[in-house]
LONU-971912 format. One record per residue (C-alpha): x, y, z; residue in one letter. Coordinates in steps of 0.05 Angstrom, whole numbers, padded with zeros to 5 digits, always signed. Layout:
BEGIN
XYZa ...
***
This chain:
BEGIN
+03953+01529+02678x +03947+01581+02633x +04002+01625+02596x +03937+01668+02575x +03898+01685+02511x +03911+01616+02469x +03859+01643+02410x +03890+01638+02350x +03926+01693+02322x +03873+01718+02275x +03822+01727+02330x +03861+01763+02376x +03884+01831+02340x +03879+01872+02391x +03906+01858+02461x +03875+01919+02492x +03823+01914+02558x +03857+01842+02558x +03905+01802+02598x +03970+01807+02575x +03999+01743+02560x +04057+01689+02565x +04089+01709+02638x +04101+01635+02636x +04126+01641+02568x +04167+01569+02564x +04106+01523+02596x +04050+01487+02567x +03985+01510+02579x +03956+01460+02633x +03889+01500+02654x +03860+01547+02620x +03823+01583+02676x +03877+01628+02701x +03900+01692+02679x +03973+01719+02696x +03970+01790+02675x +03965+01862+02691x +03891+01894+02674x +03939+01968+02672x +03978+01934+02614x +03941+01956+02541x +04000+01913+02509x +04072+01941+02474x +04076+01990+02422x +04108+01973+02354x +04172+02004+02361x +04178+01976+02436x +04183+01912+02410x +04220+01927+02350x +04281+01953+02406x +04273+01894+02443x +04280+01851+02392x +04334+01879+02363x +04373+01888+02428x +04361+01810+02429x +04395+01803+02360x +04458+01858+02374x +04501+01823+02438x +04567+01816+02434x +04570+01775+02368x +04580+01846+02327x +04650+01847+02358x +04679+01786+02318x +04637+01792+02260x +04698+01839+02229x +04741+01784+02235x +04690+01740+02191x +04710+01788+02129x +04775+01772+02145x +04768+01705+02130x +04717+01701+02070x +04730+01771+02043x +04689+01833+02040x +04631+01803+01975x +04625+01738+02005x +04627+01764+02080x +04566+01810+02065x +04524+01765+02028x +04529+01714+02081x +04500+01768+02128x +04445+01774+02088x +04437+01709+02074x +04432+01690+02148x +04384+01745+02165x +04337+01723+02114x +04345+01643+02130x +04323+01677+02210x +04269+01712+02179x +04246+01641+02155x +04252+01603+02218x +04224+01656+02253x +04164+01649+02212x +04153+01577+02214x +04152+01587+02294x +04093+01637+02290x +04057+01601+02247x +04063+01537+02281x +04060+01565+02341x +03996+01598+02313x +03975+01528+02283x +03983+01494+02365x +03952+01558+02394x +04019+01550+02430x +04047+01623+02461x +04116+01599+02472x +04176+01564+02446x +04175+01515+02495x +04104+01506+02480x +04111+01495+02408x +04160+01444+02423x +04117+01403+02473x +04058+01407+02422x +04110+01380+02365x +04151+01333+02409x +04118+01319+02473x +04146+01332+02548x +04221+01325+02527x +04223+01365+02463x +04192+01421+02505x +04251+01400+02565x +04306+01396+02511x +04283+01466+02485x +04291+01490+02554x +04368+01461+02567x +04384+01490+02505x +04359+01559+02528x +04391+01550+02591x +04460+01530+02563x +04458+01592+02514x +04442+01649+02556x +04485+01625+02611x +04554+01629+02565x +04522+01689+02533x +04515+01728+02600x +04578+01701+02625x +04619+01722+02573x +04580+01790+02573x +04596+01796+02646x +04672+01779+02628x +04679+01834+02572x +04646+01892+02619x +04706+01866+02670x +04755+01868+02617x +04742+01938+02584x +04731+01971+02656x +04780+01936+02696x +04828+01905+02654x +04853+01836+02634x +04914+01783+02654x +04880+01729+02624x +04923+01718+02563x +04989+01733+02605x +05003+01804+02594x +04961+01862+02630x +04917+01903+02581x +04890+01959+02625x +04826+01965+02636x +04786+02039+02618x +04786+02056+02697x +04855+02046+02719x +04877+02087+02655x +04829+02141+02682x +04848+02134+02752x +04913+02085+02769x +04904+02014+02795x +04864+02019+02861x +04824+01957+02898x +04762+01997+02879x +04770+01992+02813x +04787+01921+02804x +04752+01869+02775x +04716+01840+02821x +04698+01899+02848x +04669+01929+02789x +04634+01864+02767x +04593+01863+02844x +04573+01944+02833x +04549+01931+02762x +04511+01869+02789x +04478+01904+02839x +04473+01963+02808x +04454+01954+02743x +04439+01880+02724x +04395+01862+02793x +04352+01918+02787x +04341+01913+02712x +04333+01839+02716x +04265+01845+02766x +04216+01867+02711x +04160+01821+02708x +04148+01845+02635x +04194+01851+02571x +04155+01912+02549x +04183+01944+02614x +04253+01942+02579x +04232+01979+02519x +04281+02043+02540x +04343+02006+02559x +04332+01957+02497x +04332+02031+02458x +04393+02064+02486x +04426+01992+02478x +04420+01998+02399x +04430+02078+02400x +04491+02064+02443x +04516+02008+02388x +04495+02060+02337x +04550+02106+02374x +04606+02050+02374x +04584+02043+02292x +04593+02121+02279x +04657+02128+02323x +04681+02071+02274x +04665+02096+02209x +04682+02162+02225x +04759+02133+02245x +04767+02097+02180x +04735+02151+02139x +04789+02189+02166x +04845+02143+02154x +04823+02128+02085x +04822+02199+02065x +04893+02202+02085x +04902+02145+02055x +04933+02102+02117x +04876+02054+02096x +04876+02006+02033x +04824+01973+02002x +04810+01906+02044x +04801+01838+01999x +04738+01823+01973x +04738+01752+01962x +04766+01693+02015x +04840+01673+02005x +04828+01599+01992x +04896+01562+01977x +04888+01495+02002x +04836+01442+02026x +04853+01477+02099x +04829+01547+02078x +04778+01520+02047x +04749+01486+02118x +04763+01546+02150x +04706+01591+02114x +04662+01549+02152x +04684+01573+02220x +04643+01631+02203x +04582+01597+02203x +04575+01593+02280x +04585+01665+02283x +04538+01686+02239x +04488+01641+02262x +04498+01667+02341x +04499+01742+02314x +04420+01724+02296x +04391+01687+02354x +04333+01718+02383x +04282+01662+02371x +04273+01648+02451x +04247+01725+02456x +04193+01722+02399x +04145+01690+02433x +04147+01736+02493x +04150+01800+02451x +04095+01772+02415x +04049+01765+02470x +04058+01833+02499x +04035+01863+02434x +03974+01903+02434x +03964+01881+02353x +03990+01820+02357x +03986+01822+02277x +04045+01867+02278x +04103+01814+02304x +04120+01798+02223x +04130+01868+02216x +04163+01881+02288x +04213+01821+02269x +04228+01839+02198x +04237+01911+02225x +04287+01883+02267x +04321+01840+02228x +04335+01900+02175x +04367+01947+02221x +04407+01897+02259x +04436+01868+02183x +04452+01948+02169x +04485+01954+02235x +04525+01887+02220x +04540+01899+02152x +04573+01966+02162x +04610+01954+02229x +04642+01882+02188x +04656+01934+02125x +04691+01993+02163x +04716+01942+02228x +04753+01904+02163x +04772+01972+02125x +04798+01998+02188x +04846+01938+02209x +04857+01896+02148x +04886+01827+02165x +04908+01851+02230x +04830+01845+02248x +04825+01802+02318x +04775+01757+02329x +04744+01809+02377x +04758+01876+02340x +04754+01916+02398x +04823+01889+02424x +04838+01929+02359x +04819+01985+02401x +04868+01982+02453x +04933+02015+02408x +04945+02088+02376x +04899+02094+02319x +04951+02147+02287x +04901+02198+02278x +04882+02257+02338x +04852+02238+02402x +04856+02170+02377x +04865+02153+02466x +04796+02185+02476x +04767+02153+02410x +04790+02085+02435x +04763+02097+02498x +04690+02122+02484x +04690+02060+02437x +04707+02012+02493x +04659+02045+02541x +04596+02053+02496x +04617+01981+02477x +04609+01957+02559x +04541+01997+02568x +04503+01970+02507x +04527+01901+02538x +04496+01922+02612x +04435+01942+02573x +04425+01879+02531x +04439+01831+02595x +04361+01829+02618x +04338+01825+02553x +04373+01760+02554x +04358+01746+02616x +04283+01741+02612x +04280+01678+02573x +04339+01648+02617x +04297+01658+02686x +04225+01635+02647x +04255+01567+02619x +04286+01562+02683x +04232+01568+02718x +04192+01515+02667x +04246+01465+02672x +04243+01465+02757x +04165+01481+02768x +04132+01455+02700x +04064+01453+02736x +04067+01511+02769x +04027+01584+02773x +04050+01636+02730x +04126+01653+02749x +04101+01730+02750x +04044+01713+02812x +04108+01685+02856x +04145+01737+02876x +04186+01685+02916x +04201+01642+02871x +04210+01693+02823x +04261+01732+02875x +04301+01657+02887x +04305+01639+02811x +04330+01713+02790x +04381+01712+02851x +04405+01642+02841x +04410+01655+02757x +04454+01717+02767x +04493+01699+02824x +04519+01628+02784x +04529+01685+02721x +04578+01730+02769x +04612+01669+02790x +04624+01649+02726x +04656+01711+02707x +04699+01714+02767x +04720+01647+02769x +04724+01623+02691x +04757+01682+02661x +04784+01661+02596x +04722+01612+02569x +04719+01638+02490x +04737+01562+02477x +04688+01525+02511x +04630+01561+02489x +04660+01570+02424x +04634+01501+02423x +04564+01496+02472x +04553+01565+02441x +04551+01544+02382x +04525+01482+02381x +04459+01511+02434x +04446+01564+02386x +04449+01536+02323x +04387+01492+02350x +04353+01546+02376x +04359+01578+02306x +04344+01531+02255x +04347+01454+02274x +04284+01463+02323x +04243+01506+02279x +04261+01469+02219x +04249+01399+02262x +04176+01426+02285x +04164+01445+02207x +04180+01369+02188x +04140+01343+02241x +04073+01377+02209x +04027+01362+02274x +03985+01410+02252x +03993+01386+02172x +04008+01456+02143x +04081+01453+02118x +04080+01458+02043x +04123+01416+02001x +04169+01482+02002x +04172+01494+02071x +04199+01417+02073x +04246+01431+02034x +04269+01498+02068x +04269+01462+02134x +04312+01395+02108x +04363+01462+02079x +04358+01486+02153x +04383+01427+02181x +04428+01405+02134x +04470+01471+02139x +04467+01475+02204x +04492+01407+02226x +04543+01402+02167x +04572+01474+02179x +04576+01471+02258x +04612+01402+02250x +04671+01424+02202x +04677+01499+02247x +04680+01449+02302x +04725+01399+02279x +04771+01451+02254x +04767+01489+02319x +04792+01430+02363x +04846+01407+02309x +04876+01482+02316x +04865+01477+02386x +04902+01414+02395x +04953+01435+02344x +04961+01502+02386x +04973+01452+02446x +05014+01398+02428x +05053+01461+02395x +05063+01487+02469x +05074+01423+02503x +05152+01413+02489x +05170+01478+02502x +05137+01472+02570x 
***
């Protein structure tokens, strides 16, 4: 089959009068006598893709990236932002020009070109295992800001039953099933990315709001000085402290992931020249929006940061209509996360898709298949939500560990490979870097996550 125009990059600069491309974004191209597009389609615009990119980027890792100053201090904290978004910027780069290199128009496959069948299948699982706890958890905070939370033993009300009392209507489970239907179903049938180009942009306005609100609250305290100056380097007393910067890393690393989305975004681009720009575009505003909510998040709350800093949100700010403040906060918070949901989606339902029908048409010329897989996906999402409702843990750890391969180890493992023998001597050494970090700093933030998880429970078991 075909995922479409598989010229190289320089030949196709201009998608317009053309097929648009990759609706089977994670397959390999089998036959290359089929089209899969829409002749009405002239491709994306520029700043289309730049939104939906960057709606890829900002989820819901902004919320604990506050709590990352808190542990390695305002200087280090910020470079490590930048840092990160320039080390994405990299692997990003190797995958187009690989990708380029293969004529492959998808992550999955680039990996099938570098690895055979089960790199591209492994690719896929990883995908799958991502998005899934992504979504889930997304679908959990939405329930927890509008309806309220038991999960950690004591009741935090949720936005609508401070509004309106505690009514069946406005219960969790409720909630979650009108928000499914109403929002994430209908947004989730788009056959095209590009289609999301206005929801992806009142996503980032709408995180914009929650970063103004912010400032604006500890501009305020600071000029009444209620505020002090937070620490700018990481309180490292011992060999413990010292393990625990690299908690961090998994954070940071998950606050970047939008490499299953590039190919896709790339595809739909009417000058397909333009993704460098579209993702370094991206990457620059998203870093701005991180560095300033971790700066005035941190400012704000000091050491009493939580890991997710809008629990912070759920006291008296001690300053006027600090109720309403925390509340527009809270609720601009839950819409951005309805409106980044199908961006994350898309990739979930295409690997999907190539993992069960590998050989199949186009996933966008089915509208059966297409209608089952998009069901199925978000009904085992809701479940999750409903069912699993305290599950930071567990995907503190297949999080993690899914993403950080996504990120680096599969771009940097494709660059090492060579197929296509183009990797300088420096992007060799970049991708060994890649690796390295990754697998060295996601096994210390893992092994010090279960030893303070185990600690927390063998600290609970005798007074059970």
């Amino acid at each position: 089959m075909t995922i479409g125009d598989i010229s190289p990059k320089k030949e196709r600069k201009s998608r317009r009068s053309k097929h648009v491309v990759d609706e089977k974004a994670p397959l390999l191209p089998k036959r290359q006598d089929e089209a899969g597009g829409y002749d009405e389609f002239n491709g994306a615009s520029f700043t289309g893709a730049v939104f939906n990119l960057s709606t890829t980027i900002v989820g819901a890792g902004i919320m604990a990236l506050p709590a990352t100053m808190k542990v390695l201090g305002l200087i280090l904290g910020i470079a490590m932002i930048v840092f990160m978004a320039f080390l994405t910027d990299a692997s990003i780069e190797f995958l187009l020009r690989f990708s380029r290199a293969g004529k492959s128009t998808s992550y999955g496959g680039l990996m099938g070109d570098a690895f055979g069948k089960y790199g591209r299948i492994f690719l896929q699982v990883c995908v799958l295992v991502n998005n899934i706890g992504v979504l889930i958890v997304y679908m959990i905070i939405i329930g927890d800001v509008l309806s309220g939370t038991s999960s950690s033993g004591v009741h935090h009300a949720g936005v609508l039953e401070g509004w309106l009392g505690e009514h069946w209507w406005n219960g969790r489970t409720f909630v979650l099933i009108v928000t499914t239907l109403g929002i994430f179903s209908p947004l989730a049938c788009f056959k095209r990315i590009d289609s999301l180009r206005f929801t992806s942009a009142l996503s980032v306005a709408l995180a914009v709001v929650f970063l103004v609100i912010t400032v604006g609250i500890a501009i305020i305290k600071l000029i009444s000085g209620t505020v002090m100056m937070p620490r700018l380097l990481p309180d490292v007393t011992d060999l413990t402290s010292f393990w625990k910067l690299f908690t961090t890393v998994p954070v940071l690393v998950t606050a970047y992931i939008c490499h299953y989305n590039v190919h896709s975004i790339d595809n739909e681009l009417e000058d397909s020249t333009q993704i460098r720009p579209v993702v370094r575009t991206a990457l620059a505003l998203c870093s701005t929006v991180y560095i300033m909510t971790s700066f005035f998040g941190f400012l704000l709350f000091g050491d009493a940061t939580m890991d997710d800093v809008l629990a912070n949100f759920d006291t008296n700010l001690g300053i006027p209509y600090s109720s309403l403040l925390n509340d527009a906060v809270r609720v601009s918070y839950a819409a951005h996360l309805m409106l980044v949901f199908p961006i994350v989606f898309y990739p979930l339902r295409l690997n999907m898709d190539g993992l069960l029908f590998p050989y199949s048409s186009p996933l966008a010329q089915s509208n059966i298949r297409f209608a089952c897989i998009t069901a199925g996906l978000i009904a085992v999402i809701f479940l999750g939500a409903n069912f699993i409702p305290s599950i930071w843990d567990a995907f503190q750890f297949t999080g993690a560990t899914a993403a950080v391969c996504l990120g680096f180890i599969f771009p940097a493992a494709v660059t090492l490979r060579n197929h296509h023998f183009i990797a300088t001597k420096k992007d060799k050494m970049l991708a060994l870097f890649m690796i390295v970090l990754a697998v060295f700093s996601n096994a210390v933030a893992i092994y010090s996550d279960a030893y303070a998880l185990f600690k927390k429970n063998s600290g609970a078991g005798p007074r059970a």
